[in-house]
C-alpha positions as CSV (number, residue, x, y, z in Angstrom):
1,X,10.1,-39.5,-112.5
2,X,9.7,-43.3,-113.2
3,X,6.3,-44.5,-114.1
4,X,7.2,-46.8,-111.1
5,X,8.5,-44.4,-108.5
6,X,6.9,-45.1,-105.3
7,X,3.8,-42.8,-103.9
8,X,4.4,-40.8,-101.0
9,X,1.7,-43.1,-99.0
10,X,4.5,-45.9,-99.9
11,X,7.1,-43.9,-98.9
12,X,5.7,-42.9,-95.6
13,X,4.8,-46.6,-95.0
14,X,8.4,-48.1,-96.0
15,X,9.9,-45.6,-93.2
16,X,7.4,-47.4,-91.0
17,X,7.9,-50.2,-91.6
18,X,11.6,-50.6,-91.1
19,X,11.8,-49.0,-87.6
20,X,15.0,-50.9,-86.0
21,X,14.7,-52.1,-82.1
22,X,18.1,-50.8,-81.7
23,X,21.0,-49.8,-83.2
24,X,24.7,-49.7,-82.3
25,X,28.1,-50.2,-84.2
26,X,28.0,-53.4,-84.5
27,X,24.9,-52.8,-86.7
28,X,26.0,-50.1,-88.9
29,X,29.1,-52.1,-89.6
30,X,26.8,-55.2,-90.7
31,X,24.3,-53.0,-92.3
32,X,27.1,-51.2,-94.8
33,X,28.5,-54.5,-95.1
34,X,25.6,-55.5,-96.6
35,X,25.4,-52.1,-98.5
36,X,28.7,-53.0,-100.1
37,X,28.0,-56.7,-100.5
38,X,24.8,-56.0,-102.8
39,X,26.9,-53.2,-104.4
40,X,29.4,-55.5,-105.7
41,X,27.6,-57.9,-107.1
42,X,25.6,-55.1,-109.1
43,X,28.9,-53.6,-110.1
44,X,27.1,-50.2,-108.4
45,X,29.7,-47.5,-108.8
46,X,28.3,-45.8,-105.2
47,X,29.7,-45.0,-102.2
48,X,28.1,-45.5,-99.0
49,X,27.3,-43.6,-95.5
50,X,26.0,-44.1,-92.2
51,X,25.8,-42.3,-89.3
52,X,24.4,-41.9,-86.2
53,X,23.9,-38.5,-84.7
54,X,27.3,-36.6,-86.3
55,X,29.0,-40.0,-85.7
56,X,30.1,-41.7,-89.2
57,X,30.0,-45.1,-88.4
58,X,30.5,-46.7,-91.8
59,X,31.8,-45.3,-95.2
60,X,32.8,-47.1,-98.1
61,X,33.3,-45.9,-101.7
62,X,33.0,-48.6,-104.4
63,X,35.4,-48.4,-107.8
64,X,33.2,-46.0,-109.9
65,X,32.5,-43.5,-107.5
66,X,34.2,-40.6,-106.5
67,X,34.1,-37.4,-104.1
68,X,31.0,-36.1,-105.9
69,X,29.1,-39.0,-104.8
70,X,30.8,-38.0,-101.0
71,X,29.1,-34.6,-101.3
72,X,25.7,-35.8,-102.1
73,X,25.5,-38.1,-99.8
74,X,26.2,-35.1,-97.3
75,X,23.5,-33.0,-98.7
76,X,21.3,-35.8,-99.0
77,X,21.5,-36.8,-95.6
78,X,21.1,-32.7,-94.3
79,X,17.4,-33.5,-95.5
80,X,17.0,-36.6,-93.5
81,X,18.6,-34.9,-90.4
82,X,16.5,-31.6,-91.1
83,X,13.2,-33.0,-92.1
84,X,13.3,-36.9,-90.0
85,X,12.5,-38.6,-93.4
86,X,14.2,-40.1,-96.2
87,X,15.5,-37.5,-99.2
88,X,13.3,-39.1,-101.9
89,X,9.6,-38.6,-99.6
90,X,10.8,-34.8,-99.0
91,X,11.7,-34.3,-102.4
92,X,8.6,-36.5,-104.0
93,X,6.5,-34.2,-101.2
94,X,7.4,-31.0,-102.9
95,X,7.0,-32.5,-107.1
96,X,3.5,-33.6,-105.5
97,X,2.9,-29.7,-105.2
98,X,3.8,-28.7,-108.2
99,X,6.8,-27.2,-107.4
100,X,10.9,-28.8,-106.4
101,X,12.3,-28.9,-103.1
102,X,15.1,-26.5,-104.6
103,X,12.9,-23.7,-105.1
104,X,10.6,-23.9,-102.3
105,X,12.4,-25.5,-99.7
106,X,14.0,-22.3,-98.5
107,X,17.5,-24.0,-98.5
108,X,20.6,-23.8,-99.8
109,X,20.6,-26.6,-102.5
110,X,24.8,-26.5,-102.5
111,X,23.8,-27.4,-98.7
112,X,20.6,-29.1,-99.3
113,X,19.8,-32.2,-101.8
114,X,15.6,-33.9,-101.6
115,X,17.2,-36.5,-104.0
116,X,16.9,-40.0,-103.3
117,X,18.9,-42.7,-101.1
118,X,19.1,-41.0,-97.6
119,X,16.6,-43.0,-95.4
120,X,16.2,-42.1,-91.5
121,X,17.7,-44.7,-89.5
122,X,14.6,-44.6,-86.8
123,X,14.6,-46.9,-83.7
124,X,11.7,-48.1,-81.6
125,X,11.4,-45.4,-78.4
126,X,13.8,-43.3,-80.1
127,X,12.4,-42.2,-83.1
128,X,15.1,-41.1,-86.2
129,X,19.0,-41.2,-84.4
130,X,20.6,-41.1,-88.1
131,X,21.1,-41.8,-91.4
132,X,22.0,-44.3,-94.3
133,X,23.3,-43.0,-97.7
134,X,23.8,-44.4,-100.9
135,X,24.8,-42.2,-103.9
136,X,26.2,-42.8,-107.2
137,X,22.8,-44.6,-109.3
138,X,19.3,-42.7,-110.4
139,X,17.9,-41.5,-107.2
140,X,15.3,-44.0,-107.2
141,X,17.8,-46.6,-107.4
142,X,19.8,-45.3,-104.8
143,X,16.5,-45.2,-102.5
144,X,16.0,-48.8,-103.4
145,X,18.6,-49.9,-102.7
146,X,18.8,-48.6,-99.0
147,X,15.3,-49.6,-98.4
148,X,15.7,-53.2,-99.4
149,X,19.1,-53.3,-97.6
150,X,17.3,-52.7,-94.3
151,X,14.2,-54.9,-94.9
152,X,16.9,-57.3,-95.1
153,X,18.5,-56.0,-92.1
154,X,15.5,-55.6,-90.0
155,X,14.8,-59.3,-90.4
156,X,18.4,-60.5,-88.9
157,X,17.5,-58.3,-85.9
158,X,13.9,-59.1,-85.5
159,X,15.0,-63.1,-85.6
């Protein structure tokens, strides 16, 4: 783990924090648009996810990426839908113990991945209704990345 990989108080605070006061299609389209956008200009071989409930609303696979990158992201966000928080705090919850989410967690890790970049999409009243997915970087880039794609986001809705 990076000397600068987030603490799970900063984790916890960053899901917080970027509680949306709605969410509909519209929104997923301009939030993976965004995704891509910042992708692009990073040259970031990922590919990109969002859903709501079992509803994909947005995918996009930048040139780099491949179908391996698809099947993280689903086992990625089976930990956000599962747990109601983002891969990397699950998985940075179980290194805290001493021990990794594969061998503890009780879970099939061909199912199952506590890796970084699935973040609960949460909104206000609602609590988490789904999930955005970045895979193809490090897994604390891949977190990143999400999280400062939706502080971005949640300033164009909260204008």
């Amino acid at each position: 783990m990076s000397p600068n990989a987030p603490t799970i108080s900063e984790l916890i605070a960053q899901e917080r924090r970027l509680t949306l006061p709605h969410f509909s299609h519209e929104d997923a389209y301009a939030l993976g648009d965004l995704l891509v956008s910042m992708a692009r200009k990073r040259h970031a071989p990922v590919a990109i996810d969002i859903r709501r409930g079992a509803q994909q609303m947005f995918h996009a696979a930048l040139p780099g990426s491949s179908a391996d990158n698809d099947a993280w992201i689903d086992r990625k966000r089976k930990v956000v839908e599962r747990f109601g928080e983002s891969s990397y705090l699950v998985g940075t919850r179980f290194r805290a113990k001493g021990t990794t989410f594969d061998d503890s967690s009780r879970l099939d890790p061909g199912d199952y991945a506590a890796h970084g970049g699935s973040f609960p999409i949460a909104v206000e009243g609602a609590g988490v209704i789904g999930s955005v997915t970045v895979s193809g970087l490090p897994q604390q880039e891949d977190h990143a990345m999400v999280v400062e794609a939706l502080e971005h986001f949640a300033t164009t809705l909260h204008a």
